[in-house]
N, C-alpha and C positions, 0 to 999 in steps of 0.2 A: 820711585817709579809709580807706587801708587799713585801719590797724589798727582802726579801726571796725569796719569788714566781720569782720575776721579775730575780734573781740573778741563779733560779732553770731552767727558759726559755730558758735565754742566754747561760748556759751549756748545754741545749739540743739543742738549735740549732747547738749553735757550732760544738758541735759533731755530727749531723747529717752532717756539713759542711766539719770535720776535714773525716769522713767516704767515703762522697761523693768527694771528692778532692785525699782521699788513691785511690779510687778504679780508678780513672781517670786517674792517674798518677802510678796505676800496669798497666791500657793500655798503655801507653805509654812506660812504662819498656818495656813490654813485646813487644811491634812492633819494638824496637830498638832492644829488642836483634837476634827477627826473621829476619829482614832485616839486621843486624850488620853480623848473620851466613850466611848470602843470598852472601852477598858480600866478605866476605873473602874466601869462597869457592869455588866464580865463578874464573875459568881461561880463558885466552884470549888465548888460545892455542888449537893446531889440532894433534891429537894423532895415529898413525897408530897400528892399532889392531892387526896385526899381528908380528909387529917389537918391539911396544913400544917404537918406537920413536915418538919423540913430537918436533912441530913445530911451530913460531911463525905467522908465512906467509906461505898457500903454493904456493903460487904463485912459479912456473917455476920448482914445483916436478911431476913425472911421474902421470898421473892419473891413481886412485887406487880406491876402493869402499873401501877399510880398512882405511884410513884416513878421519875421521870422527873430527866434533867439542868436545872437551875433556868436556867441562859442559853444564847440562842441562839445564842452567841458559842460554845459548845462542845462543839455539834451536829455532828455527822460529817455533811458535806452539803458538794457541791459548793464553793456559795456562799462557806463559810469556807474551801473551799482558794484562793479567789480572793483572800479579804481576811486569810489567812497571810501570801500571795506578799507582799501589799502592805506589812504591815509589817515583812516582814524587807528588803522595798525601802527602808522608811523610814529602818531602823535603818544600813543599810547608807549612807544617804543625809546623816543627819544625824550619826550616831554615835553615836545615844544607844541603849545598849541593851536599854533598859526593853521596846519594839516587840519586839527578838527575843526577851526572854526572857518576854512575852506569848504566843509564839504554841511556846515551847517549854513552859511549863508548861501549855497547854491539849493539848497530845500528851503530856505526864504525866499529866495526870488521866485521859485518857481510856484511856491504855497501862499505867494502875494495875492490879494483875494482881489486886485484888481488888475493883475497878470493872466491868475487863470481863470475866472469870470470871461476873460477877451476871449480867450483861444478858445473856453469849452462852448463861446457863442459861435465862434470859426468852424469848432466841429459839429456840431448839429447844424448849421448851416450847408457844408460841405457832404454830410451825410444824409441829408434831407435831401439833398439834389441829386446825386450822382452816386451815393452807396456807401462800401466799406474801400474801395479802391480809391475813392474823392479824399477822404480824411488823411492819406499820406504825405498829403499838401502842409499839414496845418503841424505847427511847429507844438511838440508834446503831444500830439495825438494818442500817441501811448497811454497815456496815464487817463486817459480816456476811453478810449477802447478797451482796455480789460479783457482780451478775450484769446491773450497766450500767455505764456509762462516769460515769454519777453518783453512783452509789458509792465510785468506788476514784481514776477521773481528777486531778482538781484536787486532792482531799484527799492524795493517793499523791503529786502533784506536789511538795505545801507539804512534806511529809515528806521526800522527797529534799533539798528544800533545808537542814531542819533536822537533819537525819542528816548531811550535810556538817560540820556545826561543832558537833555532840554526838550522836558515834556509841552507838547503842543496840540492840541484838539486837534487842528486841519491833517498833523502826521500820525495821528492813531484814530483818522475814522479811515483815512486811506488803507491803514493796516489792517485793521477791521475787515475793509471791504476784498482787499488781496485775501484775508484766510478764507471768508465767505466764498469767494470764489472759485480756495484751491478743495475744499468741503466740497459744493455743490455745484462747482458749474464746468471746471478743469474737466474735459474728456477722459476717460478712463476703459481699461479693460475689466471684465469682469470681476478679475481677482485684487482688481484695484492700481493696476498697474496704468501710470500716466502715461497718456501717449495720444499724436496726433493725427489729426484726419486729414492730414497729407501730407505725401505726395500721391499715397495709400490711405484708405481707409484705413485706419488705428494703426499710425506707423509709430514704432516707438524707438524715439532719439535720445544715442547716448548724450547730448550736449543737455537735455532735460535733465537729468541724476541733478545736473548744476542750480539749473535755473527753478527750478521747485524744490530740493533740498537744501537750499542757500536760505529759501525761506522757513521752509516749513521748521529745520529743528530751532532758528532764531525764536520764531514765534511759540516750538514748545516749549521753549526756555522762559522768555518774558513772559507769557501768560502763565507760565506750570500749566501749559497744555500735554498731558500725557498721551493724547488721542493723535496730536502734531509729531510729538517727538517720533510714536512707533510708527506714523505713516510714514515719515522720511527715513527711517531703517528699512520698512517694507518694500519702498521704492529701489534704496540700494540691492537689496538682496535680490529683489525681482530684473530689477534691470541688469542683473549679472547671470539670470536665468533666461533671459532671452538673449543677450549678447555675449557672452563671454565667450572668447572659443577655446576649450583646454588644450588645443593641437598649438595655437598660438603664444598662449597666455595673454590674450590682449582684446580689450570689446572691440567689436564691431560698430561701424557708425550707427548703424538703425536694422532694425527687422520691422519686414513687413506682413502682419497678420496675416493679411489677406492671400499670400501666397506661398507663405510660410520662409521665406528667403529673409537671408542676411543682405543687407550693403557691400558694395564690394569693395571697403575699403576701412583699413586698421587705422582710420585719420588720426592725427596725433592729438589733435585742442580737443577733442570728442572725448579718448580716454583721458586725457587732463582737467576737464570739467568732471566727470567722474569720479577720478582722485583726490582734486580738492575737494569734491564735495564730501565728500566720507573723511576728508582730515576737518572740515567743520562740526560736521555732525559729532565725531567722536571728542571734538574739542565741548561740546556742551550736552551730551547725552552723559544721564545719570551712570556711575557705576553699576547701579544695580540693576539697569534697566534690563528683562527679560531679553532681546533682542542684542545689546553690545559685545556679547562675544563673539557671534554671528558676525557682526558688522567689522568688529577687528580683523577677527582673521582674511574675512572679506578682502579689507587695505591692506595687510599684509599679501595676500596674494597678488594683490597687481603691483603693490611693491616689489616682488620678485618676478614676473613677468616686466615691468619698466624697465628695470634694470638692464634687461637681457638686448635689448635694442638700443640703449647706447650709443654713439657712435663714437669714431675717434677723435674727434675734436672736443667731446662734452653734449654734443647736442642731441637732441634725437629730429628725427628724421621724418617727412609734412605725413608721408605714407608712413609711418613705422617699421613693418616689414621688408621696405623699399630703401636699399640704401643709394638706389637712383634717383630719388626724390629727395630734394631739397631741403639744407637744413633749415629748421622755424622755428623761432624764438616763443611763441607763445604757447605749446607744448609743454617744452622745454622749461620754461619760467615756473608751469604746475606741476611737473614731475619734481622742480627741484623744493617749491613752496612744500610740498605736500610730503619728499622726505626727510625736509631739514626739521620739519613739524613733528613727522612720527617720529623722527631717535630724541628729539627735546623731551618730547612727553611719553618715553617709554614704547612705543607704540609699535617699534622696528629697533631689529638689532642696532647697537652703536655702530658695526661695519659698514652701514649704512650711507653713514656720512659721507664716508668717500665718493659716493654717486655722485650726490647732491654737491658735493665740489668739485666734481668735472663739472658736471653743470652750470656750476656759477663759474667757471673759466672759460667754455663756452660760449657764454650768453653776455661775457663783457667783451667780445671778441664780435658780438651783434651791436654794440653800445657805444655811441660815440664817446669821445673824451667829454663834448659838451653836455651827455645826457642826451643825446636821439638815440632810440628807441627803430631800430632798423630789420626788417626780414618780418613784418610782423603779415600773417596770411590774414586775407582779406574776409567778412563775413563766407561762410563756406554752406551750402545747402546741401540737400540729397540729390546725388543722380547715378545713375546706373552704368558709371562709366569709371574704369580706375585714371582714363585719361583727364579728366575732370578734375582729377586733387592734382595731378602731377602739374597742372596750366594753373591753379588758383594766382593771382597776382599777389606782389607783397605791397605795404603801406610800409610808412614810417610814421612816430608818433601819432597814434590813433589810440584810444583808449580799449580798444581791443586786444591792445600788448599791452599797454603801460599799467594796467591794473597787475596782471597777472606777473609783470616780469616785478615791479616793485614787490610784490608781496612777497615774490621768489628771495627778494637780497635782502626786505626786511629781516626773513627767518633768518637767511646766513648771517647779520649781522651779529648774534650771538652763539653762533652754531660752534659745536665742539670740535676741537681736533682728531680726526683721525689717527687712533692710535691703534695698534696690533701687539700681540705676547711675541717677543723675538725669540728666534732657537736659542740662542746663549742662554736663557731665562728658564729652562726646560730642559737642558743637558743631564742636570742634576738629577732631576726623577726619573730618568731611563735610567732601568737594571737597578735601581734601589729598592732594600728590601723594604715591603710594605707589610 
């Protein structure tokens, strides 16, 4: 009879193993095939809109505003600095390094000194005439302009990562000029707190924690900038003093100085840019750094507030407090990145996991068979309406999800199984004398 029982055990573990090892290695399918489509469809080519001619260089063609970079994939935009991260996570992850030298040959093309020679003559041309409104014409403008956190943040992030393991003059005077910027020129509240001069005078958005702490602890890491490392803990902490609400457990999109009011809405990518960001920061801020306990317990607490909003399918929800609103995947893809990160690295309880794998059942449930990337909300601003999030539109395959949802299945690709003490296990120590 024992060895029944005992032969009954070993089939259930196992298959709780054989289960837990399927679903690990569906993430891992499934990130290879999203990043596999990532990469066969980016072109290294510049296409004129008006002619449909396509070009490999334009260096020494007439400047044109119709000649624009042909893929989205090699866009100077935030969003690609999100889904660089992700496949130098992959590369890193898997070994293969087709992922990094994807996300290195899209900063050659665009650090081609007779690619952006062209455009940065486009943009002073276009700025010289007609302003800061003329320059959204001109293809990379961004990386020009300089003059948000969406400009230079995430994109400046992926570049420190890649200047790590193929150093290059053109991507560390860039870098350079992103820290100089988030020093001296990035708007700021008194107490140092980032924030923007609109839609309000010094409005300060959660989706910022992201896009300036994505940078700031990279660069206190690679320079041993200590003065970097503690501004992007100061920002977390701050940014959970103006937004946080303890009635919720959940930030706020934005507050507006000027009137002292919250946003009225718990947006979901907003506290997901927040939580990644403090699972970065905590991934390269010193042990001993004066400020990392702060900043833990910090992520643990919106780990337990994330939690709480859930919904029943894995996901969570565009509004979060709204389970009339729509479920959306790129939320969803950072709450699950950001817990499968904290129970690897100690950071949050092991019980943990279990979230983080509704979440990834969820979010393949958003995922086509083939790798599209579906439900992803479309860029999202501030307005003063809850009607506003509930209407946002979805895309499909936009790197506005695919960054965030890959890095989500990378983590799960080696994430641990959920395991719990069973009452059998514990029968024993009730009523025993101790």
């Amino acid at each position: 009879m024992k060895k029944l029982i005992s032969a009954a055990l070993l089939l259930l573990f196992s298959s709780g193993f054989l289960i837990t090892n399927a679903q690990n290695k569906q993430a891992e399918q499934m990130a290879r095939k999203i990043a596999d489509r990532i990469l066969s469809s980016t072109t290294y080519t510049f296409v004129n809109n008006k002619t449909g001619e396509k070009f490999e260089t334009v260096k020494g063609q007439p400047l044109t505003y119709d000649i624009v970079a042909e893929s989205k994939y090699n866009q100077w935009h935030y969003t690609n600095g999100v889904t660089n991260i992700a496949m130098l996570e992959l590369a890193d992850k898997l070994g293969e390094k087709k992922y990094e030298n994807f996300v290195l040959r899209n900063m050659n093309f665009v650090f081609n000194e007779g690619n952006l020679d062209y455009f940065r003559q486009l943009y002073d041309s276009a700025f010289n005439q007609s302003g800061w409104f003329a320059v959204r014409k001109v293809s990379w403008h961004m990386i020009f302009r300089g003059k948000r956190l969406d400009d230079n943040g995430p994109m400046g992030a992926s570049l420190i990562e890649i200047q790590k393991k193929y150093p290059n003059e053109a991507f560390l005077k860039y870098i350079n000029e992103t820290a100089s910027h988030l020093r001296h020129d990035e708007p700021r509240m008194k107490d140092g707190t980032i924030a923007r001069i609109w839609p309000h005078e010094n409005t300060i958005w959660a989706d910022d924690a992201y896009m300036a702490i994505s940078f700031l602890c990279r660069m206190g890491e690679f320079a041993n900038d200590k003065k970097m490392m503690t501004d992007a803990a100061k920002q977390v902490l701050n940014y959970t003093k103006y937004l946080w609400s303890p009635e919720k457990q959940l930030y706020h999109h934005c507050y507006h100085t000027d009137t002292k009011e919250h946003g009225v809405a718990h947006w979901s990518r907003a506290n997901g840019w927040v939580f990644m960001a403090q699972a970065e920061l905590l991934n390269v801020m010193p042990e001993n750094h004066p400020l990392r306990k702060k900043v833990l317990e910090n992520f643990r607490m919106q780990a337990r507030g994330i939690a709480r909003y859930q919904g029943k399918n894995g996901l969570w929800h565009q509004v979060l407090d709204r389970e009339d609103s729509y479920e959306e995947i790129t939320g969803t893809a950072m709450f699950v990145f950001g817990i499968a990160r904290g129970v690897k690295k100690g950071w949050l309880h092991p019980d943990m996991i279990y979230v983080a794998d509704q979440g990834l059942k969820g979010m393949m449930k958003q995922i086509t068979p083939n790798g599209d990337v579906t439900n992803i909300c479309v860029g999202t601003g501030i307005m003063p309406s809850l009607q506003y999030y509930y209407n946002r539109p979805t895309q499909e395959n936009d790197p506005m999800g695919e960054g965030p949802v890959l890095r989500a299945l990378i983590e799960m690709i080696d994430a641990p199984k959920y395991t719990e003490v069973s009452a059998e296990q514990q029968y024993d120590k009730i009523g025993a004398k101790r």
